[in-house]
TORKOL-4160 file (C-alpha; in steps of 0.2 Angstrom, whole numbers, padded with zeros to 4 digits, m for minus):
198
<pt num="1" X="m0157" Y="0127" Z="m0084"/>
<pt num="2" X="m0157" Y="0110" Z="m0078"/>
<pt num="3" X="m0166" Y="0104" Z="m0062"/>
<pt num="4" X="m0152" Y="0103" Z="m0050"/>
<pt num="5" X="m0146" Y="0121" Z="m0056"/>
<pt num="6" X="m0165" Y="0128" Z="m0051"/>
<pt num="7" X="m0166" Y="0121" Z="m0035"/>
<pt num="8" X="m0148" Y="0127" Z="m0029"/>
<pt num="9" X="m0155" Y="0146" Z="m0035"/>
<pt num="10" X="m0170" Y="0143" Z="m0028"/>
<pt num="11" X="m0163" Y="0139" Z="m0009"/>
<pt num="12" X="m0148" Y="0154" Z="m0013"/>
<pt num="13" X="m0164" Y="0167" Z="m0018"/>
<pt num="14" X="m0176" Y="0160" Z="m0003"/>
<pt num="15" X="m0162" Y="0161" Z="0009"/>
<pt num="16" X="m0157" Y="0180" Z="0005"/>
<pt num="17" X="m0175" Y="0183" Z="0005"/>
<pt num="18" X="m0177" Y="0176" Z="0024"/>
<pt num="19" X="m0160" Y="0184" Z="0029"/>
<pt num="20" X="m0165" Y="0202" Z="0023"/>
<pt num="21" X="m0183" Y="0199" Z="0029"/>
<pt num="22" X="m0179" Y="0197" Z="0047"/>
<pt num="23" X="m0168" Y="0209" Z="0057"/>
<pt num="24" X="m0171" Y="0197" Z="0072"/>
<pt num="25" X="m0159" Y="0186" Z="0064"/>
<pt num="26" X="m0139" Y="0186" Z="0066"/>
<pt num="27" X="m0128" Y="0182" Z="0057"/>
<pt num="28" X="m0111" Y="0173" Z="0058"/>
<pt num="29" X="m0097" Y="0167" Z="0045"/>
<pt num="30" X="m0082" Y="0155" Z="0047"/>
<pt num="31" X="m0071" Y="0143" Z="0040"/>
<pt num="32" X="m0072" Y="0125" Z="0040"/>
<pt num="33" X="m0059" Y="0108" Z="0037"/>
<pt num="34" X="m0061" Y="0091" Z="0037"/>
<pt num="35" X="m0060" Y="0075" Z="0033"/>
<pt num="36" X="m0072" Y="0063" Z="0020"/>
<pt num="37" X="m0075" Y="0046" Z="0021"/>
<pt num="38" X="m0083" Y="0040" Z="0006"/>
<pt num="39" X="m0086" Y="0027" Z="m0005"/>
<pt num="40" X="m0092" Y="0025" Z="m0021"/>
<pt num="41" X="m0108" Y="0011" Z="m0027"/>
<pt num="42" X="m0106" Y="0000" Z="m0041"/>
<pt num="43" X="m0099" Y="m0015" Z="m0047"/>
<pt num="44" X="m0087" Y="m0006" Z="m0055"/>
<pt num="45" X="m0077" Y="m0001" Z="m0039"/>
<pt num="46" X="m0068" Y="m0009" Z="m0023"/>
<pt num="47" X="m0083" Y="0001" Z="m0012"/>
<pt num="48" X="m0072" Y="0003" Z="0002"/>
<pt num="49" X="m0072" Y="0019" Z="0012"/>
<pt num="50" X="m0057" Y="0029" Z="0010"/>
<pt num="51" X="m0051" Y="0045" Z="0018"/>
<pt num="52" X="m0049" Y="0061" Z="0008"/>
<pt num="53" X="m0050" Y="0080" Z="0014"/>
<pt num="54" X="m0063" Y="0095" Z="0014"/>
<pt num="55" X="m0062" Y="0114" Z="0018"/>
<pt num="56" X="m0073" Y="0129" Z="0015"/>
<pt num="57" X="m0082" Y="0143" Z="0024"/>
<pt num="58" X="m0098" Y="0143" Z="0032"/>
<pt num="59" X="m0113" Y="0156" Z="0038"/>
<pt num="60" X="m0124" Y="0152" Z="0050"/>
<pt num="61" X="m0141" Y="0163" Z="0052"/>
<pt num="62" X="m0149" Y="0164" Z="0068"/>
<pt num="63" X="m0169" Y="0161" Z="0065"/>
<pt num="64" X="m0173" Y="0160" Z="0085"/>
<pt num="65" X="m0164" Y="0150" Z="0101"/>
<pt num="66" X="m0168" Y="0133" Z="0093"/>
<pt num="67" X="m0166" Y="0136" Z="0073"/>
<pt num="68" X="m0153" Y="0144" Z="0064"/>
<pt num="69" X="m0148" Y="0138" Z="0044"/>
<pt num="70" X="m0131" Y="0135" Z="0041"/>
<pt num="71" X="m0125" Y="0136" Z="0023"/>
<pt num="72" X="m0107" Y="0130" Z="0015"/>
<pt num="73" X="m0095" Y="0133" Z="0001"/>
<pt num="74" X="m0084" Y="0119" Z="0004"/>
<pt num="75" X="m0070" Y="0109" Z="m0008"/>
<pt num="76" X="m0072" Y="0091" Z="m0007"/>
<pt num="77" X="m0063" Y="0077" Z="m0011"/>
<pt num="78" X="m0070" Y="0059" Z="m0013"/>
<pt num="79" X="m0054" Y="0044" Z="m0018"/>
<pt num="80" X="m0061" Y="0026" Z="m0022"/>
<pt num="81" X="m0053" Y="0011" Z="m0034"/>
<pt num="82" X="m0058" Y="0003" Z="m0049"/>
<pt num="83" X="m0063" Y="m0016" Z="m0047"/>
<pt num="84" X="m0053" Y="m0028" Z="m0055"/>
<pt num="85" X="m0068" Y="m0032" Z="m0065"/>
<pt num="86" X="m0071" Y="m0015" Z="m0071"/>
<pt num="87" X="m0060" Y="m0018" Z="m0088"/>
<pt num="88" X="m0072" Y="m0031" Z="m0091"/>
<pt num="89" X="m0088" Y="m0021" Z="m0089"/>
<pt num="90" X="m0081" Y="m0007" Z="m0099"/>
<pt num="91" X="m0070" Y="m0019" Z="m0112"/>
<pt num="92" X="m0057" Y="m0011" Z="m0121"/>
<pt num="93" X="m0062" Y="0005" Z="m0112"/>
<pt num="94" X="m0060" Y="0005" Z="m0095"/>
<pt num="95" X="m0042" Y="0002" Z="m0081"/>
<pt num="96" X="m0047" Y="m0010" Z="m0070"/>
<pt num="97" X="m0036" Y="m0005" Z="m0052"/>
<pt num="98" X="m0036" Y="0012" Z="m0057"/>
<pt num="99" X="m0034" Y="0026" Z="m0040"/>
<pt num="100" X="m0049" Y="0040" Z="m0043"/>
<pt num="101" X="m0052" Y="0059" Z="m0038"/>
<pt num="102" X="m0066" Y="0068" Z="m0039"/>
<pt num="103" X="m0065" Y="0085" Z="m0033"/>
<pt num="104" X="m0080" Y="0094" Z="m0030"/>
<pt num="105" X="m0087" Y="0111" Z="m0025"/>
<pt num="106" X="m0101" Y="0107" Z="m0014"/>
<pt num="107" X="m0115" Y="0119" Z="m0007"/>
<pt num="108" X="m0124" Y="0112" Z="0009"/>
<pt num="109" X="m0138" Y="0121" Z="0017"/>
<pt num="110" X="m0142" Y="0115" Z="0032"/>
<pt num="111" X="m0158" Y="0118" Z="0043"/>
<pt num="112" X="m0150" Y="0116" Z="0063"/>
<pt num="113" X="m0162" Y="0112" Z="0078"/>
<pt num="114" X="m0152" Y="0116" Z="0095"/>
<pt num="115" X="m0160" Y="0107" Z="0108"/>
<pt num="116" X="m0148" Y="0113" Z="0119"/>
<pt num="117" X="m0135" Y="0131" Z="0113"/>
<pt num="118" X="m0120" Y="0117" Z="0114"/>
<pt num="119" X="m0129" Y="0105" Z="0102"/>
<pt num="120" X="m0134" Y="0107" Z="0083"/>
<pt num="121" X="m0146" Y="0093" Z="0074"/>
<pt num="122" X="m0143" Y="0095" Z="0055"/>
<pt num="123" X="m0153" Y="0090" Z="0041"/>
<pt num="124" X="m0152" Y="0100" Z="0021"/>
<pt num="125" X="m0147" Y="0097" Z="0004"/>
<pt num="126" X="m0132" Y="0096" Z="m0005"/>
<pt num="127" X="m0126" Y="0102" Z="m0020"/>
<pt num="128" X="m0109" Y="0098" Z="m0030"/>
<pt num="129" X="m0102" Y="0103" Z="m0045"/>
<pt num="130" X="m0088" Y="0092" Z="m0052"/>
<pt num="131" X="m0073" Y="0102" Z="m0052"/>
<pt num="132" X="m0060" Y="0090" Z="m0061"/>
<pt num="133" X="m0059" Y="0069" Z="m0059"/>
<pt num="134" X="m0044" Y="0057" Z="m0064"/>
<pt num="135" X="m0037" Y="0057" Z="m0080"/>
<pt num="136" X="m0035" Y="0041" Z="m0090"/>
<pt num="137" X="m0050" Y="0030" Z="m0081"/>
<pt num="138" X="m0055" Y="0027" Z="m0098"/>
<pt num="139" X="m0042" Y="0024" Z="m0112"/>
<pt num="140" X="m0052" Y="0036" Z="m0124"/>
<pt num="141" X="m0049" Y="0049" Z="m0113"/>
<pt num="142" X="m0066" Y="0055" Z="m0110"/>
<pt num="143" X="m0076" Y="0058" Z="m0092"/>
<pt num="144" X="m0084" Y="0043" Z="m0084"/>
<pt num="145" X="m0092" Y="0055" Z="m0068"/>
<pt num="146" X="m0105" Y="0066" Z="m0072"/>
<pt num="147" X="m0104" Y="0084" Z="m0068"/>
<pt num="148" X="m0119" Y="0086" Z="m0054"/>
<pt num="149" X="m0122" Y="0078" Z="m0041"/>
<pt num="150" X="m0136" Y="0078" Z="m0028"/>
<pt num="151" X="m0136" Y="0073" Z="m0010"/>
<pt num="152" X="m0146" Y="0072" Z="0008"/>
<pt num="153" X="m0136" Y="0078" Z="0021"/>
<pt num="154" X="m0138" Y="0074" Z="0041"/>
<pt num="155" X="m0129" Y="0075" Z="0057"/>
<pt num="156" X="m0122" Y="0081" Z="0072"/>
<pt num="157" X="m0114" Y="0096" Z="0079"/>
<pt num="158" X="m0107" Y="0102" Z="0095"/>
<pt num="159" X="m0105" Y="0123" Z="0097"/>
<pt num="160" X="m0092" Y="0127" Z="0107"/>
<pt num="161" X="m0089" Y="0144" Z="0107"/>
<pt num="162" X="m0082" Y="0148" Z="0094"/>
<pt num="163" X="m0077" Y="0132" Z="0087"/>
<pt num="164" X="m0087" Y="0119" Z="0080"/>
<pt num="165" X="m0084" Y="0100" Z="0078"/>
<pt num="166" X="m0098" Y="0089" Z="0070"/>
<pt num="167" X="m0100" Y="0073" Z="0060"/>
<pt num="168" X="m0111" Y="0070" Z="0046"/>
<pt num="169" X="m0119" Y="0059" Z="0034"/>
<pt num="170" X="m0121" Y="0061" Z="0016"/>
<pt num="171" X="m0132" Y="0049" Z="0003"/>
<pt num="172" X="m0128" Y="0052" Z="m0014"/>
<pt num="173" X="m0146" Y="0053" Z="m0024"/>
<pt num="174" X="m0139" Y="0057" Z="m0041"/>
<pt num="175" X="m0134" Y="0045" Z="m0054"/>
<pt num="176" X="m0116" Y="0049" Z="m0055"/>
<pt num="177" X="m0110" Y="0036" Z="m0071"/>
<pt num="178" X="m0107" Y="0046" Z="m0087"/>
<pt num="179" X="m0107" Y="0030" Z="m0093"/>
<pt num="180" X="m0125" Y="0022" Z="m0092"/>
<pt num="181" X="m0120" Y="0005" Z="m0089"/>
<pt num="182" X="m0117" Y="0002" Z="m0070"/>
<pt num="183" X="m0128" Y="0014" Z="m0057"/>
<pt num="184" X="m0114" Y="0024" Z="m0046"/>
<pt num="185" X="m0118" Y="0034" Z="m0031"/>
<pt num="186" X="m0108" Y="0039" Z="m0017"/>
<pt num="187" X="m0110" Y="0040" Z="0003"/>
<pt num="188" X="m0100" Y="0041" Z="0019"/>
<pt num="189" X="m0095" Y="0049" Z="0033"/>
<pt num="190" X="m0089" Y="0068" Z="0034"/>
<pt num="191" X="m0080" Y="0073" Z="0050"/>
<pt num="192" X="m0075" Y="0092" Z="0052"/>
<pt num="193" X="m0070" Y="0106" Z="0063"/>
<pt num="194" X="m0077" Y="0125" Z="0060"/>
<pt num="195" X="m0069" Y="0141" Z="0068"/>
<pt num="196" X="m0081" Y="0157" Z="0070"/>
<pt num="197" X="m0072" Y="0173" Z="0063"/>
<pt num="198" X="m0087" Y="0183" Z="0066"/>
């Protein structure tokens, strides 16, 4: 098991654990949906933000009136471009202007300090496993993005009711470039609104 697959376990197992521990704790679950604004590092792309769209499903677990942890299961879509160069870096291999995808399936677990009921501070980890990406980047056909990805999450929130409506900000730590010859990460913005169902 690799390291990034161990410490996603390890925060599910050490959640449950605190969950089932603690009956003072309450717990809620809704659904989430969004929109990224991302770009992706490198000299191999434009690294302009662009917009692209997220939705999931949240819980949110009540520690006491200022902390609660609020874990996601979340599809997320990150789009960037290919630099005109990047046929020349990769020669004979890659498609320089080429539009990307990378669809993701991310876990976030964030750890909220409400200084107030109406206001959430957030700050966790993310994890994302690379669904699918675009097909033909490379004229040999194979992968250029590596599967995992790891990154630092933080943000805002503001808890109205039942709806939620937060923005967030998400640096890429992982290496992301199957290829090994130009470091990619990705960061941006993530702006959403959440809906309690219970």
């Amino acid at each position: 098991m690799n390291p990034r697959m161990k410490f996603v376990l390890i925060s599910f197992v050490l959640l449950t654990t605190a969950t089932a521990s603690s009956y003072a704790q309450k717990l809620h679950l809704g659904v989430v949906a969004g929109t990224n604004m991302y770009k992706v590092t490198g000299r191999s792309f434009d690294e302009k933000f662009k917009p692209a769209f997220s939705a999931g499903v949240y819980g949110e677990y009540t520690i006491n009136r200022m902390m609660a942890i609020q874990p996601e299961l979340t599809w997320n879509q990150i789009r960037t471009t290919t630099d005109q160069d990047f046929s020349q870096i990769y020669p004979g291999l890659g498609v320089s202007g080429a539009d990307v995808y990378l669809n993701y399936i991310s876990l976030p677990v964030m750890f909220a300090f409400k200084p107030a009921p109406e206001l959430s501070i957030l700050l966790g980890p993310q994890y994302s496993y690379l669904v699918n990406q675009t097909s033909g980047l490379l004229t040999n056909g194979k992968d250029a993005f590596k599967k995992s990805d790891l990154s630092l999450v933080f943000g805002g929130q503001l808890n109205l009711g039942k709806v939620k409506v937060g923005a967030r900000y998400s640096i890429g730590l992982s290496e992301i470039n199957a290829l090994q010859s130009d470091p990619w990460k990705y960061h941006g913005f993530h702006f959403y609104v959440g809906y309690r169902l219970k």
